[in-house]
N, C-alpha and C positions, 0 to 999 in steps of 0.2 A: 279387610272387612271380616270380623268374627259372627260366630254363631249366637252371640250372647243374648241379643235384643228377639231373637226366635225361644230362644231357652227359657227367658225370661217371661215372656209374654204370650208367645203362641200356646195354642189348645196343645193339651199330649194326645187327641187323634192324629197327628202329624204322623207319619209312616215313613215313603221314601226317604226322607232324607236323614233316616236313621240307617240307612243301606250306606248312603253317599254321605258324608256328611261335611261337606264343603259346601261353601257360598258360592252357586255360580252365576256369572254375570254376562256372558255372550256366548253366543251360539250363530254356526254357520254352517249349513249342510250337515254333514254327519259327524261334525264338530263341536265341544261344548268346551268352553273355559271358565276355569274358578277364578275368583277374585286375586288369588295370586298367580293368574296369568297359565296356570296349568294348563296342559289341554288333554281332552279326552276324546276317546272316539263312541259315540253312541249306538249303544245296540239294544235302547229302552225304547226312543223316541216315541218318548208321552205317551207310552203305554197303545202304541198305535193310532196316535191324533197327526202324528209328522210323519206320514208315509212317502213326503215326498221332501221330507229333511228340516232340517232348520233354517229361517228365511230364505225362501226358494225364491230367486229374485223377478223371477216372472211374474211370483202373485205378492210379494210385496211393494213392487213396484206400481200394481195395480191400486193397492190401497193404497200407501201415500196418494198416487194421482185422486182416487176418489175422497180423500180428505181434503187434501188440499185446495180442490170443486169444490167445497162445501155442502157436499153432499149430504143430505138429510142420515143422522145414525140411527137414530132411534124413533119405531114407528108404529110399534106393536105388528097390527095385523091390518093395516092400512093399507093402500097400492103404493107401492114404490119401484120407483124403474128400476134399482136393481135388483129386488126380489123380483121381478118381472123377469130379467134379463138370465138372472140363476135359473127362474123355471124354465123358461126356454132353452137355455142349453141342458138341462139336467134332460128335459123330454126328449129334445132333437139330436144329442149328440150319446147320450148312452141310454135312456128308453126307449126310442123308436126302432131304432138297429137292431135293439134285441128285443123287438116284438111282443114288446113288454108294454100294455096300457094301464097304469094308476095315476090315480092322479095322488096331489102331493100334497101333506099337510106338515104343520109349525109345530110342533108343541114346545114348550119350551127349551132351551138351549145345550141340552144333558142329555146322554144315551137312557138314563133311566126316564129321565123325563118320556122320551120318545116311548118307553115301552109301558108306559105305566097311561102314556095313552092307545097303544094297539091291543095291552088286555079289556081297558075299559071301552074300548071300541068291541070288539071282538063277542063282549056279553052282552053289552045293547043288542048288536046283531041279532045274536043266537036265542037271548035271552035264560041262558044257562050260565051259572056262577065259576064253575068250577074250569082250571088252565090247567092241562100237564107239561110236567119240564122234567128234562130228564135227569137224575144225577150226575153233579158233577158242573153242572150249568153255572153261569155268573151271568144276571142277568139286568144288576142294580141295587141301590141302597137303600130305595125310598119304599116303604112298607109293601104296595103292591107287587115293585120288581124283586126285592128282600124276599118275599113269601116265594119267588121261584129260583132263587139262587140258594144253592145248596152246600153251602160250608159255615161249617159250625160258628166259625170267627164271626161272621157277615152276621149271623143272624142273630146272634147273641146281643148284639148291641139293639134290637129292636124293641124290646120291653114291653112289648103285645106278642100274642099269639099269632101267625102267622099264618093265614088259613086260606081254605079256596083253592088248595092247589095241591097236585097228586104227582109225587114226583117218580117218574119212571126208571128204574137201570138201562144206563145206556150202553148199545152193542159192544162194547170193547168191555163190561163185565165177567168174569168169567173165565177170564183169560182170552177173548176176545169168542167165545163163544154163545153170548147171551143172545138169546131170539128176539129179541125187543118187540118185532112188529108182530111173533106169534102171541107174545105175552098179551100186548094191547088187543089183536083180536079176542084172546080171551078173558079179558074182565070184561070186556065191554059188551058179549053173546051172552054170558054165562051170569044167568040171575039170582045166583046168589055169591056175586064177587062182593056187594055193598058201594059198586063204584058207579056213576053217573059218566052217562055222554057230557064232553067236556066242549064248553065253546072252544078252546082251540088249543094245540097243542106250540110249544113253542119252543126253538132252537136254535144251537150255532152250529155250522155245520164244521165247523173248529171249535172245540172249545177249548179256550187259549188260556181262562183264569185255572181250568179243571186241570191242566198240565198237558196242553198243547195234541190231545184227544181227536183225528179225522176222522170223520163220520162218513166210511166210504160213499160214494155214487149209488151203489145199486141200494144202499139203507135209505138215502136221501127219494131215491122216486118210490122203494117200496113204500115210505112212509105218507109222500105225496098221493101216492093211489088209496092208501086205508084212509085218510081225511079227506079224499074226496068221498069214498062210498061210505063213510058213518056222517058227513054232512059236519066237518069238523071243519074249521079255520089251521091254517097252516101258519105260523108266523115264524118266519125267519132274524133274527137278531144278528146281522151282522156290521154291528157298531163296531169289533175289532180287528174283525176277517176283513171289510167290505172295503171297497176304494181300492183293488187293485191288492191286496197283501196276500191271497192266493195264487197268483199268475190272470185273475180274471178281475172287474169291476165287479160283482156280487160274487158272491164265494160258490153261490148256487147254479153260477152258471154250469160248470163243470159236469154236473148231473143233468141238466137239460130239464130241470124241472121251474116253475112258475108258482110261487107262494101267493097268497091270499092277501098277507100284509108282510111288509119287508121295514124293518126298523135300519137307520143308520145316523152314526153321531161320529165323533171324533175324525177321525180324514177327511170327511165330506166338507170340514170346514176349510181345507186347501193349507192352509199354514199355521194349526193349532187353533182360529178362532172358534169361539163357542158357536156349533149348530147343530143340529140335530130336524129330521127329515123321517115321518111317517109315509111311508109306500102304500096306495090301497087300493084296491079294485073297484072300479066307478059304485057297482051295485053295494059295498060295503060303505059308502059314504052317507052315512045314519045321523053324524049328528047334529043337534041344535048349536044355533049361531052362535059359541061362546060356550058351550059346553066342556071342551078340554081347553082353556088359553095359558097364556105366562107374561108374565110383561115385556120379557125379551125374545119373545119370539118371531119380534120381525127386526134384531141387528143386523144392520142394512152392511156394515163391514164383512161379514161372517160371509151375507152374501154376496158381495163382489171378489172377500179370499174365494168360496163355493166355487164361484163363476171360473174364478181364473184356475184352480184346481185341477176342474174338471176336463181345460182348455191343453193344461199340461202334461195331464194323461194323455189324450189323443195323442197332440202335437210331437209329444215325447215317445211315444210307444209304447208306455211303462208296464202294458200288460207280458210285450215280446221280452225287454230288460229284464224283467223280474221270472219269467219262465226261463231264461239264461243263467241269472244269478242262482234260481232254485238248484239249475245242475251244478254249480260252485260247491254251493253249500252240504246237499247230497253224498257227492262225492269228497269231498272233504270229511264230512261224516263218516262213512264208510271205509276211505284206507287211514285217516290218520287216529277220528275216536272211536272208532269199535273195538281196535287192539287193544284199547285200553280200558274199555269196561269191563267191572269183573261182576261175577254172580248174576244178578237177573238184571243188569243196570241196563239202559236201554234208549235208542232216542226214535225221535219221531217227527212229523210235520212236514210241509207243503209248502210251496211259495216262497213265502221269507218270514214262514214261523216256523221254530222248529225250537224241539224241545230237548235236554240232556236228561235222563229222567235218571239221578242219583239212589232211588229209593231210599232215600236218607234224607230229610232234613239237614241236620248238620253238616253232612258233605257238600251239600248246595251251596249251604251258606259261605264254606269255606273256598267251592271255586268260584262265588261272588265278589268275595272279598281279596281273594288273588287276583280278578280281572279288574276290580277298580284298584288296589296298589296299584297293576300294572295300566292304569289309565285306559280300563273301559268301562263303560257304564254297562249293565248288565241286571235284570232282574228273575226274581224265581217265579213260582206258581206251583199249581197240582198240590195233589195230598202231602199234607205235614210241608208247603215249602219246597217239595223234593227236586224239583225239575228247572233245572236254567234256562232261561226262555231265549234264544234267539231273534232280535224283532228288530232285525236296521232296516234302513230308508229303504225304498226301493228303486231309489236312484242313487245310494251310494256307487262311488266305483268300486270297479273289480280290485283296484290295489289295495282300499280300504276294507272291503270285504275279508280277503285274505290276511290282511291282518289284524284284523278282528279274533280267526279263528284260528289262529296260530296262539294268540294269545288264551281263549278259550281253550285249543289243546295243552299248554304248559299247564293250564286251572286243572287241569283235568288229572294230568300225571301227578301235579300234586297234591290231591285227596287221595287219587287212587293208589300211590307207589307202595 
């Protein structure tokens, strides 16, 4: 099977698989194979949608069964027992335990979709226009989420103005000494900053497209305290931290803080399917009957993968696995790629993100391109490209783990030699 009939026909916004460019045709666990049978080990996984690998058989096993019931697919926003059955576990099995009461809204099947409903939630509320995002943010492509994500590429394809939103330096500015939350207290006292109280501020508290950027604990609750006392909305984005890729199911838990609104898409759907799930505090539920919808925002598949997903976190433990796995990766970090970073190079991340940060572009690309020779999938991010993003399953095993990152150290010696 060639590339041809993509080369030929498909749009040139096509991206990844100008990284990869082989035809792949199966995929299992933290395994992907090309069309001529190659295999590779993934350390992309859909950009954080397969945090629990490629067909995880406990949640596809669940969809077959529910197709093969004939189970109603497609329902908009109708009652269906399995969207029924998703909210009920999403509430009892990881919002009640943590003390967490929102209820839960549809919008359509896209992490921007979801956000581009909790800004437009979030100004009803307030009734103020304006959203801060901090540099460095990836928030989405659709013009609302586009106007808070902050890199040049993203935005340039938008061909409107991009307005409404004030975008903040974020603490690791500076060389990691920017004040952020004194900066925000002061435009926002200080009357002649030109800057308006903003309905809400919004964040990842990873930001993974920025170049894999943690946004310490104690940043996370100072921030949470100044939008309580200026009467701000707090929205948390964790469409690619969230589901467990921290060590926790919300990336926020860590901090012991409680957002306002919590956006999630990609993992939530349990095995790649499209969903996406607005988080929101009973008294923020403002709006009219059909005011945000989509047509697919009640794929009743999405919600039986959701359902069984969410069943395989528990069941599995995956928050203890992946706080195991984080000390792998850490420590591999540490004695085997620090020796070999020169000048300011440097890594970073949490959980089972973690970043190689080449400050270079082109050295990136080149230990991308060593680790798919060497059959692994592997994507970059951060300024100019610089930074290799680390992001396997969080049920890979530890033998595949390790050699993932054996592989990534040889990428590494050979840029850096």
């Amino acid at each position: 099977m060639s590339d041809e009939v993509f080369l030929k026909y498909e749009s040139n916004v096509r991206s990844y698989c100008r990284k990869w460019p082989v035809v792949f045709t199966k995929a299992k666990g933290s395994k992907i194979w090309d069309s001529n049978n190659k295999e590779y080990l993934d350390f992309f996984n859909g950009a954080g949608a397969l945090n629990y690998g490629h067909n995880p058989s406990y949640i596809t096993e669940k969809v077959i069964e529910y197709i093969a019931s004939d189970g109603i697919i497609h329902s908009l926003d109708m009652y269906a027992g399995a969207k029924s059955e998703f909210i009920t576990t999403l509430q009892e099995k990881i919002l009640k335990p943590r003390g967490l009461k929102y209820k839960v809204m549809f919008p359509g099947p896209t992490g921007t979709n979801a956000v581009e409903a909790a800004i437009k939630l979030a100004r009803k509320v307030t009734g103020r226009s304006s959203v801060f995002s901090l540099m460095g943010a990836f928030h989405g492509m659709t013009l609302g989420a586009l106007a808070l994500t902050t890199d040049k590429a993203s935005r340039k394809g938008s061909g409107v103005n991009l307005s409404n939103v004030e975008h903040i330096p974020a603490p690791y500015y500076l060389n990691n000494t920017f004040d952020t939350i004194g900066y925000l207290e002061e435009i926002l006292t200080d009357d002649h900053s030109g800057i308006d109280t903003p309905a809400a501020i919004i964040i990842e508290t990873v930001q993974a497209e920025g170049g894999v950027y943690v946004l310490d604990d104690k940043f996370l609750r100072d921030l949470r305290e100044f939008c309580t006392k200026h009467d701000i909305l707090l929205i948390v984005d964790d469409i690619q931290v969230g589901c467990g890729r921290t060590g926790y199911f919300f990336s926020f838990e860590r901090a012991g803080i409680v957002p306002d609104i919590v956006v999630l898409s990609k993992s939530i759907g349990g095995c790649g399917m499209p969903l996406s799930v607005v988080l929101l505090k009973d008294r923020l539920d403002v709006f009219n009957p059909g005011e945000h919808n989509g047509t697919f925002r009640g794929f009743q598949l999405s919600m039986v993968s959701g359902k069984a997903g969410i069943e395989m976190f528990i069941n599995e433990d995956v928050a203890s696995q992946v706080k195991k796995k984080e000390k792998i990766v850490e420590s591999f970090l540490k004695k085997e790629i620090k020796p070999l970073l020169k000048n300011n190079q440097e890594y970073r991340g949490i959980g089972l993100i973690w970043g190689i940060d080449f400050k270079d572009g082109k050295l990136a690309r080149k230990a991308l391109d060593y680790c798919f020779a060497n059959n692994l999938i592997i994507e970059l991010a951060g300024r100019g490209d610089s930074v290799l993003k680390i992001m396997p399953s969080l049920v890979i095993s530890e033998e595949e783990l390790k050699q993932g990152l054996e592989i990534i150290k040889k990428a590494v010696m050979s840029v850096n030699k």
